[in-house]
DOTI-341437 format. One record per residue (C-alpha): y, x, z; residue in one letter. Coordinates in steps of 0.25 Angstrom, whole numbers, padded with zeros to 4 digits, always signed. Layout:
<pts>
YXZA...
</pts>
This chain:
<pts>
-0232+0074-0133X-0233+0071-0119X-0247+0064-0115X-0248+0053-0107X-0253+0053-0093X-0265+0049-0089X-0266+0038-0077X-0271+0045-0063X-0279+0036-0054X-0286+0039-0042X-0300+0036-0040X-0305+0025-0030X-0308+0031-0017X-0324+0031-0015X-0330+0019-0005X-0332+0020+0008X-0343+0012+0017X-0337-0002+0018X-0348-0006+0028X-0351+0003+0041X-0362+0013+0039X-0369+0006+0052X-0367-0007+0047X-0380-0016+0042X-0374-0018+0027X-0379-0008+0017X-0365-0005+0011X-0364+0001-0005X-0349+0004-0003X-0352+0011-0018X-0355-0002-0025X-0369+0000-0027X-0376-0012-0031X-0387-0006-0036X-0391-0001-0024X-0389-0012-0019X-0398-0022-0026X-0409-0011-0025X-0408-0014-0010X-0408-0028-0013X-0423-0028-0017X-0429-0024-0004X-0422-0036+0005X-0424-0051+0003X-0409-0053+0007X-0398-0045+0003X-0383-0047+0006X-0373-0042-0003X-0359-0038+0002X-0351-0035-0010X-0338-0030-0006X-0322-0023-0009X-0318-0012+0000X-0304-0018+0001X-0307-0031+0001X-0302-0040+0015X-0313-0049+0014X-0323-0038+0012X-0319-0032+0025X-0318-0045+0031X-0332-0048+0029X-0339-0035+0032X-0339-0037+0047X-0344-0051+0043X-0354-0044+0034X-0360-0034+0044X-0361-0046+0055X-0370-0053+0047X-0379-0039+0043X-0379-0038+0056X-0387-0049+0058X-0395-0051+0046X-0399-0036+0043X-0413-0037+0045X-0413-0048+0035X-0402-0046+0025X-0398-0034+0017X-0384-0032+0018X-0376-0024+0008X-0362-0021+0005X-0358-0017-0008X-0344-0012-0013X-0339-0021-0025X-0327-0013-0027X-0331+0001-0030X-0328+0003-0044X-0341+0015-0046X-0349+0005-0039X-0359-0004-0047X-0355-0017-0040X-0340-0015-0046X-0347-0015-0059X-0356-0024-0058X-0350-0036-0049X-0337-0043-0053X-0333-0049-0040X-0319-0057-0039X-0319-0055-0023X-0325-0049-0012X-0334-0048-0004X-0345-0055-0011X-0359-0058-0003X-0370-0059-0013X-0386-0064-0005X-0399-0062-0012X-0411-0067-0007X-0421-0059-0013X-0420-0060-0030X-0412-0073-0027X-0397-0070-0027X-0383-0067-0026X-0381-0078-0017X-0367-0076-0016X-0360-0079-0004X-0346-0087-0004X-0344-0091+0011X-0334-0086+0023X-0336-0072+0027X-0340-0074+0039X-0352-0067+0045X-0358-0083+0050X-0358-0089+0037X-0362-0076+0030X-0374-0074+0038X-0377-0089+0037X-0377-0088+0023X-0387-0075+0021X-0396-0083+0031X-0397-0096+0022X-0400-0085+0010X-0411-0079+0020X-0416-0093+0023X-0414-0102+0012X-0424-0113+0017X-0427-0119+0029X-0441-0122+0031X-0442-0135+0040X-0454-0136+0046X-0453-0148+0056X-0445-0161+0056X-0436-0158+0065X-0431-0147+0056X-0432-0154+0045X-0423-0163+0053X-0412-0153+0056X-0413-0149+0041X-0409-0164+0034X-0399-0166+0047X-0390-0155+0043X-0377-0156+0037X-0379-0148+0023X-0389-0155+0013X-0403-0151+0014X-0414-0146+0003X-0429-0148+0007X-0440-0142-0001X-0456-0145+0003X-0466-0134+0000X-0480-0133+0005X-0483-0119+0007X-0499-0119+0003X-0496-0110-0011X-0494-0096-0009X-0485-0089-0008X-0474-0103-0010X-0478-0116-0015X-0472-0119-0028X-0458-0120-0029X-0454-0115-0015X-0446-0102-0022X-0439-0112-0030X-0435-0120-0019X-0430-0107-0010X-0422-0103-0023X-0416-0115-0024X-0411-0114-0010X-0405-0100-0013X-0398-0107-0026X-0391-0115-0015X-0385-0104-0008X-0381-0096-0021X-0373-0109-0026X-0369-0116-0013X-0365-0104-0003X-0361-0113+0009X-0376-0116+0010X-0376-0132+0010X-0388-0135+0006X-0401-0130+0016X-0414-0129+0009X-0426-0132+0018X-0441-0130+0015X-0453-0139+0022X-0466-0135+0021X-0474-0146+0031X-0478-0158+0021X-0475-0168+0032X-0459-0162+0036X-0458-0165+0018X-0462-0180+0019X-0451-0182+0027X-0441-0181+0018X-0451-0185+0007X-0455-0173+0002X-0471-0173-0003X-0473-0163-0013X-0471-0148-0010X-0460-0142-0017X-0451-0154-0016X-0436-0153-0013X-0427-0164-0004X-0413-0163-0004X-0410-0171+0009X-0396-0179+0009X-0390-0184+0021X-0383-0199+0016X-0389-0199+0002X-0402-0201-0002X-0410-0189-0001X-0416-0183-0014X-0428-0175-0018X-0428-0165-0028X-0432-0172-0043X-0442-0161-0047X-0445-0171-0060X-0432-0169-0065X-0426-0154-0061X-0434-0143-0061X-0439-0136-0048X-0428-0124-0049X-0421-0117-0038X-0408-0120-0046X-0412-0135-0049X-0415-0137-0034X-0401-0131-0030X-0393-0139-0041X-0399-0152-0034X-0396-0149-0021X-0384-0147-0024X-0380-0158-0033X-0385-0168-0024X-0383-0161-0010X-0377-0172+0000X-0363-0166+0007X-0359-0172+0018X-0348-0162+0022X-0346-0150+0018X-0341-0134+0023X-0328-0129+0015X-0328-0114+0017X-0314-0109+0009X-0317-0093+0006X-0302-0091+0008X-0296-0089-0005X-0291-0096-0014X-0299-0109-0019X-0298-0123-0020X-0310-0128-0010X-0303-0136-0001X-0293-0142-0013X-0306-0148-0021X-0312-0152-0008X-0300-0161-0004X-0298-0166-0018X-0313-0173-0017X-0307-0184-0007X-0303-0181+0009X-0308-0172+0015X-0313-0171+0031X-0311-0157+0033X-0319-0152+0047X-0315-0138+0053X-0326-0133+0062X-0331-0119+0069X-0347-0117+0061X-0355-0106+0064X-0365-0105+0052X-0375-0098+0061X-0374-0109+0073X-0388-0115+0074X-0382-0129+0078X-0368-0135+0074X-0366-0147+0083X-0349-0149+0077X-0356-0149+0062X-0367-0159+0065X-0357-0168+0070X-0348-0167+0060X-0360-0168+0050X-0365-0182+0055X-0352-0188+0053X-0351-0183+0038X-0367-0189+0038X-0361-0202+0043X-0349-0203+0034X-0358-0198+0024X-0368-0209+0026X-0365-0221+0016X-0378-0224+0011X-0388-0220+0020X-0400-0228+0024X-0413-0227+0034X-0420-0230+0020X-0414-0220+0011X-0418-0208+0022X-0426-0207+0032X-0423-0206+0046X-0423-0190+0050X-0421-0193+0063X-0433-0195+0065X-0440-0181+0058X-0436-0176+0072X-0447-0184+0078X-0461-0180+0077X-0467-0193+0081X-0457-0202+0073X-0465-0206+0059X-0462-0202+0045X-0451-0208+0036X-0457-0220+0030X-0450-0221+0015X-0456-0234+0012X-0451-0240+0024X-0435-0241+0021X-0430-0249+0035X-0441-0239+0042X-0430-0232+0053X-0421-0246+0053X-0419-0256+0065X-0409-0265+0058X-0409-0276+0052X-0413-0278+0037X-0400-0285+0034X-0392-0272+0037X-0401-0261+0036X-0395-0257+0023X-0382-0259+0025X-0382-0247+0035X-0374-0238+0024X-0369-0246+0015X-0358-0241+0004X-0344-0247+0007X-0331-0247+0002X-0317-0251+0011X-0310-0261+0003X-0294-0263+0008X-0290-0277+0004X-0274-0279+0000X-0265-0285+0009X-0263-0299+0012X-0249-0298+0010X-0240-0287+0006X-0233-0287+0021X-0246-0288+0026X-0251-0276+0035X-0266-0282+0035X-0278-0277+0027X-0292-0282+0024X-0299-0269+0025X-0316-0273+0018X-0329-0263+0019X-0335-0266+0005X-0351-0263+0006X-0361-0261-0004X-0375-0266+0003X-0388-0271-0001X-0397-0283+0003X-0409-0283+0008X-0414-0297+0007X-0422-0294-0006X-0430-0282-0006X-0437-0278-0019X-0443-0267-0016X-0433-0259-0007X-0419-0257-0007X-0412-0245-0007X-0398-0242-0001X-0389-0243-0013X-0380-0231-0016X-0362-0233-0014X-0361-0233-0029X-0347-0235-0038X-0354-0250-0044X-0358-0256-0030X-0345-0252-0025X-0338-0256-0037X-0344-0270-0036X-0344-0273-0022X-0329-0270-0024X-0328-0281-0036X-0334-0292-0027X-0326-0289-0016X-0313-0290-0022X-0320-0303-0030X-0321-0311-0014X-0308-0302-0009X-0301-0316-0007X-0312-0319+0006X-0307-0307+0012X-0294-0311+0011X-0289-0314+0027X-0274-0311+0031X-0278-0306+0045X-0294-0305+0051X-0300-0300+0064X-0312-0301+0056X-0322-0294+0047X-0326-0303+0035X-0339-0298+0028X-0345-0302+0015X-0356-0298+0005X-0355-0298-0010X-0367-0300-0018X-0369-0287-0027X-0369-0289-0041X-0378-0281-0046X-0391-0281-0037X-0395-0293-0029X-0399-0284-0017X-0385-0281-0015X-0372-0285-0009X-0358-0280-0006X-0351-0282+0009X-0337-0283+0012X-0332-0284+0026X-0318-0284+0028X-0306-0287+0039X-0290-0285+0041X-0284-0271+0046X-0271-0270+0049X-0262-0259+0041X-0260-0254+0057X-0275-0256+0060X-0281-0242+0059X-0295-0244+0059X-0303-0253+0056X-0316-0245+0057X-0315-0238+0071X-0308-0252+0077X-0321-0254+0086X-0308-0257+0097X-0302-0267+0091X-0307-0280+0080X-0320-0273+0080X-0325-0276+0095X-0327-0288+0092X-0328-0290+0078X-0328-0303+0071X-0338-0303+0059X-0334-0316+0048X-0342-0316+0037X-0338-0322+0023X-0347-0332+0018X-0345-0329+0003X-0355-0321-0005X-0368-0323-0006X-0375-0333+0004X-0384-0328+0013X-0377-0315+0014X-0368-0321+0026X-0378-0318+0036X-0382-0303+0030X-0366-0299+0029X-0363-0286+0035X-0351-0282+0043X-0339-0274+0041X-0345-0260+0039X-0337-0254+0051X-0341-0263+0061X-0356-0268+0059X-0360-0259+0071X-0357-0271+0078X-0366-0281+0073X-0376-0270+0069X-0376-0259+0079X-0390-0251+0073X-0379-0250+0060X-0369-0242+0070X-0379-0229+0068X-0373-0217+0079X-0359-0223+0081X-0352-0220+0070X-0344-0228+0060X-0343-0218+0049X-0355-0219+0043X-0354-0219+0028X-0340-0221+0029X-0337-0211+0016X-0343-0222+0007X-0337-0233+0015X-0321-0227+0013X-0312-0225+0001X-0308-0212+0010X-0321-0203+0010X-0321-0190+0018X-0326-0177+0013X-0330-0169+0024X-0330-0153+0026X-0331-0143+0034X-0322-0130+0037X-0327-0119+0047X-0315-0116+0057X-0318-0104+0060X-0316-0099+0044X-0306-0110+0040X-0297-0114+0052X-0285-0110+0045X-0288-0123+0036X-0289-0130+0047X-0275-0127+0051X-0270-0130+0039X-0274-0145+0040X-0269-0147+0053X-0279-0139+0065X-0271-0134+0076X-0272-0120+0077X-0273-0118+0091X-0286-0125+0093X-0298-0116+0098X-0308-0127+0093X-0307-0125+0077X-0313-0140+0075X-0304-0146+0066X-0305-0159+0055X-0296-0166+0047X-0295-0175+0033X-0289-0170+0020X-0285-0181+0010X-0277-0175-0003X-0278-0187-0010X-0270-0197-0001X-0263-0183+0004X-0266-0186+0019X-0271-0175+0030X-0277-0181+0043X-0283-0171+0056X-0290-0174+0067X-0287-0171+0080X-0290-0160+0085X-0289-0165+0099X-0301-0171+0097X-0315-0165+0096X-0320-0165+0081X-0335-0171+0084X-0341-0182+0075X-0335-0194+0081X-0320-0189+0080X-0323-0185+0064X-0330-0199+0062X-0317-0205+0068X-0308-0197+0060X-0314-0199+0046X-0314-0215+0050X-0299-0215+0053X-0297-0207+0040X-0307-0218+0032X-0301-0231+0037X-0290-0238+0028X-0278-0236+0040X-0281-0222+0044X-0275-0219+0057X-0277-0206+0055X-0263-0197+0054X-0260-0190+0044X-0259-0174+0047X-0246-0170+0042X-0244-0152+0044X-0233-0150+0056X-0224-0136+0056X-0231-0130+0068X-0218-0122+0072X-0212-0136+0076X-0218-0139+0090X-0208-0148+0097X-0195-0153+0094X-0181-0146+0098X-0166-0151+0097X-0163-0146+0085X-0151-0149+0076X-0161-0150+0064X-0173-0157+0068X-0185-0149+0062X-0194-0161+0056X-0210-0158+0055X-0221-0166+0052X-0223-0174+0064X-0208-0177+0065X-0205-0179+0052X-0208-0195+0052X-0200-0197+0065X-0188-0189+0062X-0186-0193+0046X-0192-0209+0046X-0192-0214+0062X-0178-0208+0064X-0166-0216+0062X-0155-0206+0057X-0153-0201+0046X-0162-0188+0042X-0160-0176+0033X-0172-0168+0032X-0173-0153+0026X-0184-0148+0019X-0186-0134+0022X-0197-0122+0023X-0197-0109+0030X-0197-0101+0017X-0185-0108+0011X-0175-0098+0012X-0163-0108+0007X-0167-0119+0016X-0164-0112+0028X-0150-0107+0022X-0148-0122+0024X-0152-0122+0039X-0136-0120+0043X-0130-0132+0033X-0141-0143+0040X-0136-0139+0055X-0122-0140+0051X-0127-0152+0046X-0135-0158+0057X-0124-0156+0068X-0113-0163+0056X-0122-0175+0059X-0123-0184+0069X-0138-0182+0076X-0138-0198+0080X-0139-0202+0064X-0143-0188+0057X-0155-0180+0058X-0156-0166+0050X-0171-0161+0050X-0179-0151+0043X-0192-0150+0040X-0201-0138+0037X-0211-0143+0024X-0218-0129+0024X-0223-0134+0038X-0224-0148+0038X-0233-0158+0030X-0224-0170+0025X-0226-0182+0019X-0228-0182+0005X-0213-0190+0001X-0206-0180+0009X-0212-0168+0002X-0201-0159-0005X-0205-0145-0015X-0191-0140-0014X-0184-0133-0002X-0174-0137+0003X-0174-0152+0002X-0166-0161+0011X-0169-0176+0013X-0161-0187+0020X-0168-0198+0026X-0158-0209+0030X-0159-0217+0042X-0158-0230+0035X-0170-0227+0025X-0179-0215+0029X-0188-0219+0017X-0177-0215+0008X-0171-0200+0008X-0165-0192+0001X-0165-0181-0004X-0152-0170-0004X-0149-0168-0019X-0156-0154-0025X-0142-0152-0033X-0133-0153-0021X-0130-0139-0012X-0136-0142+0001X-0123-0140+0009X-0117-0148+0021X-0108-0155+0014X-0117-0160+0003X-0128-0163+0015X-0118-0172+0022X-0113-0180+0011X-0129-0182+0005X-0131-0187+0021X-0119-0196+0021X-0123-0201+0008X-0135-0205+0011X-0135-0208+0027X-0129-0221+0025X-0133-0234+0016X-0134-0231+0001X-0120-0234-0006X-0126-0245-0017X-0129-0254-0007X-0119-0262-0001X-0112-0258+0012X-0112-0268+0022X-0102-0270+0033X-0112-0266+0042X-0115-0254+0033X-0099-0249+0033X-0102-0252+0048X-0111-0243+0048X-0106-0232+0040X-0092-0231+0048X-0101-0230+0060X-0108-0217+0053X-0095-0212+0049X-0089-0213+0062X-0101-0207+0069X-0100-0195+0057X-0086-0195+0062X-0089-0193+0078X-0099-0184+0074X-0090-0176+0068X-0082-0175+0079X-0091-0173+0089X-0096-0159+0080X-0081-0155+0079X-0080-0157+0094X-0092-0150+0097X-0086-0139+0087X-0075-0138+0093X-0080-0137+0107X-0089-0126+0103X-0077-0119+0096X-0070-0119+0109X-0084-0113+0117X-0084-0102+0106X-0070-0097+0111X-0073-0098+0125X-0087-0090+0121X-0079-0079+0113X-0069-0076+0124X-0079-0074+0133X-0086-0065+0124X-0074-0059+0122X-0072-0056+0136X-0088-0052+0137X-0086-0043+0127X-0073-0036+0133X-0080-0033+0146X-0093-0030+0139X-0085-0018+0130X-0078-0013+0146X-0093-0013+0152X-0097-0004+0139X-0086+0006+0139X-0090+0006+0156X-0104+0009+0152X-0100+0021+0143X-0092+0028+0151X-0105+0026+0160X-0112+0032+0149X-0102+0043+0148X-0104+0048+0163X-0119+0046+0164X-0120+0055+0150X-0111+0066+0158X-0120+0066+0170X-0133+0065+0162X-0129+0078+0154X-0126+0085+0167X-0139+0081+0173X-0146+0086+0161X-0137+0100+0164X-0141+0101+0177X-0155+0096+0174X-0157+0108+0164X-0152+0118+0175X-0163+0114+0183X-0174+0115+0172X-0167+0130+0170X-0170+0133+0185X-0184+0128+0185X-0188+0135+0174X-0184+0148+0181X-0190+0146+0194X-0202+0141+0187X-0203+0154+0181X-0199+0161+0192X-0212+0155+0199X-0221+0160+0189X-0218+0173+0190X-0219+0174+0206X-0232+0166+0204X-0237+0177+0194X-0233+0189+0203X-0241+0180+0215X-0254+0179+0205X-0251+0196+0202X-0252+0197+0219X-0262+0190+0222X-0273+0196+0211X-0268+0210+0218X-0271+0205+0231X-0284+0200+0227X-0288+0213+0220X-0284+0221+0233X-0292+0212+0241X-0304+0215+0233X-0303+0230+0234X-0300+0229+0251X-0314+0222+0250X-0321+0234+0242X-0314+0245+0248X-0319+0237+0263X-0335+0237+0256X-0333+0253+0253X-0330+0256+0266X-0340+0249+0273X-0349+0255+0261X-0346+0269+0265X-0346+0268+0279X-0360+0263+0278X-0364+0275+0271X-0358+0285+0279X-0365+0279+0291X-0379+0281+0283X-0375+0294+0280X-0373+0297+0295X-0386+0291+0297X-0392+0300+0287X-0387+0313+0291X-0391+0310+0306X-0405+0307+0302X-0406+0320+0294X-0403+0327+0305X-0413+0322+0315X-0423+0324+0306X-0419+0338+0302X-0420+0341+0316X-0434+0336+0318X-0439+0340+0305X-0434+0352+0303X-0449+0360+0296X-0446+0350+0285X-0446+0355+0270X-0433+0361+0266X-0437+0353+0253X-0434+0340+0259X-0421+0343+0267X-0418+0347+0253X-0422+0333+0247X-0417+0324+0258X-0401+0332+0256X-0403+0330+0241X-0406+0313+0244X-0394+0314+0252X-0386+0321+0243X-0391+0309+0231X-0389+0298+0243X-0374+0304+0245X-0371+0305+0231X-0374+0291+0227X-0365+0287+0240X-0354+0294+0235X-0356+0288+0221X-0357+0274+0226X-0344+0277+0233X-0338+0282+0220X-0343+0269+0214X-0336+0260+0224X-0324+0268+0222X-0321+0267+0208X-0324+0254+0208X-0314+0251+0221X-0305+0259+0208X-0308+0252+0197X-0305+0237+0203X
</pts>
């Protein structure tokens, strides 16, 4: 028996460096996490990039990575550690469900894991608040900047006399760390003062107590009776009771249902802006975060917080608790009735064919005629809101007017407390009247005050005025300008505000209606699910606090006049003379309702295969009828927002909106064949008057003079078909006669062709001839020019010898003349010596025998060589 085959598998290939060798980042490309924690224990911050090899986000945020290493190397250990190996011990011991995954420890304390956009800003901004968790104040003015910013703010006092902390300062830097592990946008800052004088501002007196500071609410202080002193206690109630204004949306680009739970809470103000986490000052952000403060700002009072406008100034004097109306100018009467909690009320009509309203502020306000011991600013609750809403409806009757130019004011005893009363201020809108709170142009400049004498007597004189417009009877109350101020508890239509960063999520920004070829990414518009309504602000104008504060009134108000945003299809930009007209969502209300012809609008989409088979039947149709009574459009639903009555989920569908009655189309039968035939009958059927109702002379009248245009029409096409059939031969014949001359100029071409082939191939003949030649005389050449070289090395080596057979004859004449000379002076000297030694004639002939023979052997020399060359 055969045995079966066992499965073949190719080992993984072995990692590589994912980081650069140069680069600051230790990189354990083998996995090795226990290297890595053993380098863990020699740095107080350690940053841990855990990472995929083939992960696109891994690769994306190297670069970001080593950018922030870059900078914070000295300070930071940075190490990358591959994830994905599966030898390594970080595949066996992690389980991470993506990639890449920054882990922060600070010291022992850790992972802090890190859940922001990889981006090298926000990155290093994150590793730099795990640095520095606290921020010690140590002066009033920056203890100032500290309760003045935006995200909420947790204060710890310590005296630092103990050694090495005081008691329960590690507790308290914990609990800042347990912030940052649970929260990882960082939205609460944890500060520390250590000067016992900077504490009694915010009414810290014993060291090691905690503040939590709240912008509109009340402040609070950190019960140490009933929570334990824990680093997790303290982070729990900072976050359970953390005050947020507005708040930063950071999608992390997968799929998740942020922004769906977010819009689901109530409408939502989303504002787009360029942030820079490491920008020392953000004067866009302050802005837009003193308006949320004002909008914010329902109960607030001088006597609930104290003034800290005034930590700034040295010489100014210390809040004084016990004082309530310390920092107040105005009146008694009104002091406390800066920031009450109202409700709008909206009255019924007078008459159903009435267009009037009576639009009332409903307050909840407390007297201060009788003081026990000392009032405090009551809280918006559901019963005083509830009660004030009783005894308004109970004495509705006195508000009661048909038309008023002006605002009737009332106060309503409370109840259930003595100190307390209710105010109702109302007047008449009109349905077209769209603003009654930013109408400072209109009734408002010289307003009319009437106040109701019902109630209790002796509140007359105390009544307060319409909520919107007491900055004209008490300008201290019209604090900076603006009219916002606690509008979110004085609206049935309160605004949740956030923030996007641009420069990460401009693409949502689009979506909602930015234009994409702005350079300024500054972009804010309004979200409501609920009444399924989408508003955006200009963009022509600059988004600074005052054009926010009037775009969240105009969206509060009763009559908004703001317009609703309706997605357009881009590709249509301007209109053209088309058969079909091509309907979008700015056009669509002027060509379906305004227009008086009849209207039959196709519902199509670019994918929809079969609805553009139908494209040739609806311009058959569309040239059948008349263009003065008929309109046949189209409309792109893929690319254009509708209405919600006009919405379709099946493509395609046809609708027909006669002229007589826009509000009631209809719809082409789903069981008929979408054909011509079957379109003109459904058009005829329905263009004219329903046949249950009776037809009235006028109506027959009518009819026949539709027929009778139908029938013209008709003609006019058949005509127009004709004449074009008639252009058609006229264009064939001529084309006829083009082609004919077109076939004589092509057989002229060819024979063209023919002749040039004839000469081009004798040309190549020729051509080769002269190739043939030059080769021969260029080879003739070379051989004469090497014969030339042979006779001109022979004259050169003639030349040479010439020269050393002139040098041996000069050479031997000038020894035979010595030898002359020689032989004369022997003689002489034989003549008159003659009694010399034989011994010495003998000498001197043998000297001359040895001179003569090395002559002659120099000669021989000369000679041989002469030979040789």
């Amino acid at each position: 028996s055969c045995s079966r085959a066992k499965d073949v598998t190719m080992p993984a290939k072995l990692p590589v460096n994912f980081f650069s060798t140069r680069s600051p980042v230790i990189d354990l490309f083998r996995g090795q996490l226990d290297y890595a924690d053993h380098l863990r224990q020699d740095s107080e911050i350690v940053l841990y990039f855990f990472y995929a090899p083939w992960c696109g986000q891994s690769i994306a945020a190297r670069e970001e990575i080593e950018h922030v290493a870059s900078r914070l190397s000295d300070q930071v250990l940075f190490v990358a550690v591959n994830c994905w190996w599966n030898q390594g011990k970080c595949r066996k011991q992690k389980h991470f469900f993506y990639f890449p995954v920054i882990h922060l420890y600070h010291r022992s304390f850790g992972p802090i894991e890190y859940k922001g956009p990889m981006s090298a800003v926000y990155i290093e901004k994150f590793v730099r608040r795990v640095m520095t968790p606290l921020l010690y104040i140590s002066s009033r003015s920056k203890l100032l900047d500290f309760l003045s910013n935006y995200e909420p703010g947790v204060l710890g006092y310590f005296e630092f006399n103990a050694s090495p902390q005081p008691p329960g300062y590690l507790t308290f830097f914990t609990s800042a760390l347990h912030s940052l592990k649970k929260d990882y946008l960082g939205t609460i800052r944890f500060g520390v003062i250590t000067d016992k004088r900077i504490a009694e501002e915010i009414s810290l007196l014993h060291s090691g107590s905690v503040y939590l500071h709240r912008h509109v609410n009340t402040s609070l202080i950190y019960p140490n009776d009933v929570m334990n002193y824990t680093a997790e206690n303290i982070c729990k109630w900072a976050l359970e009771n953390r005050e947020m204004l507005i708040r930063w949306l950071r999608p992390h680009g997968g799929k998740s249902l942020l922004l769906n739970n977010e819009l689901k809470k109530g409408p939502a103000l989303l504002i787009f802006i360029p942030y820079n986490p490491l920008a020392e000052i953000h004067p866009l952000l302050d802005e837009i975060t003193k308006v949320a403060l004002e909008y914010h700002k329902c109960n607030k009072s001088q006597a609930a917080e104290p003034d800290f406008q005034h930590l700034g100034d040295p010489d100014s004097p210390a809040f004084d608790y016990s004082v309530p109306d310390a920092h107040m100018k105005l009146p008694e009467t009104f002091s406390i009735t800066k920031y009450p909690c109202c409700n709008t009320v909206v009255l019924p009509q007078w008459h159903s064919i009435s267009r009037t309203h009576n639009v009332c502020e409903l307050c909840v306000n407390q007297t201060l005629g009788v003081k026990p011991n000392k009032v405090h600013v009551p809280h918006c609750n559901f019963l005083e809101i509830e009660a004030a809403l009783d005894s308004f409806y109970l004495q509705e009757h006195t508000f009661f007017q048909v038309i008023s130019n002006t605002i009737e004011c009332s106060n309503f005893l409370s109840f259930y407390s003595p100190f307390s009363y209710y105010t109702a201020c109302c007047r008449t809108v009109n349905r077209h009247f769209l603003s009654f709170i930013s109408s400072e142009k209109t009734v408002f400049q010289t307003p009319k005050v009437a106040f109701s004498s019902h109630g209790k007597k002796g509140n007359t004189q105390h009544s307060i005025p319409h909520i919107e417009d007491r900055k004209y009877f008490i300008p201290d109350l019209h604090v900076n300008g603006t009219n916002i101020t606690g509008l979110s508890c004085r609206t049935n239509k309160t605004l949740n505000l956030y923030l996007l960063d641009s420069n990460l999520f401009w693409i949502y920004a689009e979506r909602l209606g930015a234009s994409r070829s702005t350079h300024l990414k500054e972009f804010a518009t309004i979200v409501d699910l609920k009444e399924e309504v989408h508003y955006v602000l200009d963009q022509n104008q600059s988004l600074i606090g005052s054009t926010l504060e009037n775009f969240i009134k105009n969206f509060s108000i009763v009559y908004s006049p703001l317009k609703r945003h309706l997605v357009d299809d881009p590709s249509v930009h301007f209109r053209e003379q088309r058969i079909i007209t091509e309907v979008t969502t700015n056009t669509f209300h002027d060509t379906v309702f305004l227009s008086e012809k009849n209207v039959l609008l196709l519902y199509y989409a670019q994918w929809c295969g079969f609805c553009a088979s139908l494209n040739h039947i609806f311009i058959q149709l569309a040239r059948l009828l008349p263009p003065d009574n008929f309109t046949v459009a189209r409309i792109d639903i893929t690319r254009n927002d509708l209405p919600w009555e006009f919405m379709t989920d099946r493509l395609p569908t046809i609708l027909f909106f006669p002229h007589w009655r826009k509000e009631q189309s209809v719809k082409f039968p789903e069981d008929f064949s979408i054909n011509l035939p079957n379109l003109l009958k459904f058009i005829l059927h329905h263009s004219s008057l329903s046949s249950s109702e009776p037809c009235t002379k006028e109506c027959l009248h009518k009819e026949t003079v539709l027929q009778q245009r139908h029938i013209s029409h008709l003609e006019r096409e058949i005509q127009k078909l004709r004449s074009e059939i008639s252009a058609l031969h006229q264009a064939h014949d001529q084309l006829e006669a083009q082609l004919s001359e077109a076939r004589r100029e092509e057989y002229r071409l060819q024979q063209q062709k023919h002749t040039l082939e004839k000469q081009h191939k004798t040309l190549q003949l020729h051509s080769e001839q002269l190739q043939a030649t030059y080769d021969q005389k260029n080879q003739e050449l070379l051989e004469m020019a090497e014969k030339l070289q042979e006779l001109a090395d022979a004259s050169e080596n003639l030349l040479k010898e010439n020269t050393l057979l002139r040098i041996l004859v000069a050479s031997r004449e000038g020894k035979l003349q010595s030898k002359d000379e020689m032989k004369e002076s022997l003689q002489s000297e034989q003549t008159l010596s003659e009694d010399n030694d034989v011994s010495v004639s003998t000498a001197t002939a043998t000297l001359e025998e040895k001179r003569i023979d090395n002559i002659g052997d120099i000669e021989t020399e000369h000679s041989s060589g002469n030979r040789t060359e």
